[in-house]
TIBA-304219 format. One record per residue: z negated, y, x of N, C-alpha, C, CB in turn. Coordinates in steps of 0.02 Angstrom, whole numbers, plus 32768, in hexadecimal, padded with zeros to 4 digits. Atoms other than C-alpha are relative to their C-alpha. Glycine has a CB too. Example, Ala and Ser with C-alpha at 12.3 -4.5 7.8 and 13.67 -1.06 7.14 Angstrom:
80007FC5802D7E7A7F1F82678000803C802D7FC280017FCE
80037FC57FD67E9B7FCB82AC7FDB80377FD9804780178014
This chain:
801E7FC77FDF801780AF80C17FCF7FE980367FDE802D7FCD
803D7FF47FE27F898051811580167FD080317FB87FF87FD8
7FE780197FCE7FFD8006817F80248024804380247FDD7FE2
7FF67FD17FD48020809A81DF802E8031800280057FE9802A
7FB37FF4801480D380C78194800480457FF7801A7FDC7FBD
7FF37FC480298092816681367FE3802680167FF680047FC3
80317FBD7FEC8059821481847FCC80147FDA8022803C8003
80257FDE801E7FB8824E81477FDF804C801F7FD57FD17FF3
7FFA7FA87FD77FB883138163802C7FFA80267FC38023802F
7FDF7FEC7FE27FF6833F81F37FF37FF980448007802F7FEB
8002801D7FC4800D832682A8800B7FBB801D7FD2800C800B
7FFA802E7FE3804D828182BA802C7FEE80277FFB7FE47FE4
7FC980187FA780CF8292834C7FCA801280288059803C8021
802D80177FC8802782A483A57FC17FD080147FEF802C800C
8048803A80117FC6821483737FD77FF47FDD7FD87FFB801A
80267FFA80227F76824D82E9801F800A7FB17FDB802C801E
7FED800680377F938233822B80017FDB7FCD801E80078004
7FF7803E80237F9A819281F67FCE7FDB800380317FDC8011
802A803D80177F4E810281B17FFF7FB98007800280007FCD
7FFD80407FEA7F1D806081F07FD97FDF7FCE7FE97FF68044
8030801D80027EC67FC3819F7FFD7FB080207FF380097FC0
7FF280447FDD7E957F0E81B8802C7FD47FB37FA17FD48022
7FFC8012805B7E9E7EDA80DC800680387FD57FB97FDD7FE0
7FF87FD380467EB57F38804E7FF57FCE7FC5805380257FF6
800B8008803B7E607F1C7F9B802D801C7FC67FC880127FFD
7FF57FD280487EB57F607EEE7FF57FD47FD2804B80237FF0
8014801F80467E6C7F5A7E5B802B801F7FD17FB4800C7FEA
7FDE7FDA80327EDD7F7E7DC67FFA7FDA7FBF804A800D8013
7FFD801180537EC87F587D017FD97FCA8011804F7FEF7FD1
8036803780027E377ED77D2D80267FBE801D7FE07FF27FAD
7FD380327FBB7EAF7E707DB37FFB802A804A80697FF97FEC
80087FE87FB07E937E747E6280277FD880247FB77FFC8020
7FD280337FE17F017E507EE07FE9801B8060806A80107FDE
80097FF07FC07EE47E567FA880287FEB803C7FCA7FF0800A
7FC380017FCE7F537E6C80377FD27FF58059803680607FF5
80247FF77FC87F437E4480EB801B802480367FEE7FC98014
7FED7FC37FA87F557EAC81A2805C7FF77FDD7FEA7FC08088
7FC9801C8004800A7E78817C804180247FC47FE77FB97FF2
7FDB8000805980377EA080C0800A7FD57FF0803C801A7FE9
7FED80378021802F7E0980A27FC37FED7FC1800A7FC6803A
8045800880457FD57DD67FE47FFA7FC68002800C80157FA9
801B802B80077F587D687FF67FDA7FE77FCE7FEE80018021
800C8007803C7F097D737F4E802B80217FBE7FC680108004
7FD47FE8802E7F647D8B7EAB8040800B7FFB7FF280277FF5
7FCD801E800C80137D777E5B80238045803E80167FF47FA1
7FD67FCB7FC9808E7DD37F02802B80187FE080247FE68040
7FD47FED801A81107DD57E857FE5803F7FC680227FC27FEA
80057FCF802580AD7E427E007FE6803880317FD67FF07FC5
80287FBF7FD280557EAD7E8A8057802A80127FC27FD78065
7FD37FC57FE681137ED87ECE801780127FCA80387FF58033
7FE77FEC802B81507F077E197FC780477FEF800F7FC57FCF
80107FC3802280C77F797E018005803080487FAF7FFC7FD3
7FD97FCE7FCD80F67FCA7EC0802780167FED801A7FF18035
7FBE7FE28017819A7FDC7E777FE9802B7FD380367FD17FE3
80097FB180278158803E7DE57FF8803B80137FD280087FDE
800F7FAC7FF080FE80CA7E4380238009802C7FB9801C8016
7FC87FD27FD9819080DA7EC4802780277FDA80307FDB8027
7FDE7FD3803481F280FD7E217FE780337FF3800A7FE97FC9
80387FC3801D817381657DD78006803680397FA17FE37FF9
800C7FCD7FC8815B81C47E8D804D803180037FED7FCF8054
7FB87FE77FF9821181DC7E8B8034801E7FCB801D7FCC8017
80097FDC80558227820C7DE780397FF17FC58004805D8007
7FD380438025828B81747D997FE97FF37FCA80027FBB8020
């Protein structure tokens, strides 16, 4: 999302909506993992961070 991909509200065929950053933090179950401008993970296991992405796409999607 904070790579720009995902509309937030409304109006973004005019420039407005979305989300930029430079890093991203998450903290989950007392593991932290941190990403850079990129998506790329610079702290913490990449392989468990994308398994638990995969969960809540399931979850979102209702797998």
């Amino acid at each position: 999302m904070w790579l720009g991909h995902v509309a937030i509200g409304g109006e973004k065929s005019i420039g407005r909506g979305t989300v930029s950053g430079l890093s991203a933090s998450i903290n989950f179950k007392g593991k932290t993992y941190a990403l850079d401008k990129d998506g790329k993970v610079t702290a913490g296991d990449a392989a468990e961070l994308s398994k638990l992405a995969a969960a809540v796409k399931d979850w979102r999607d209702g797998k």
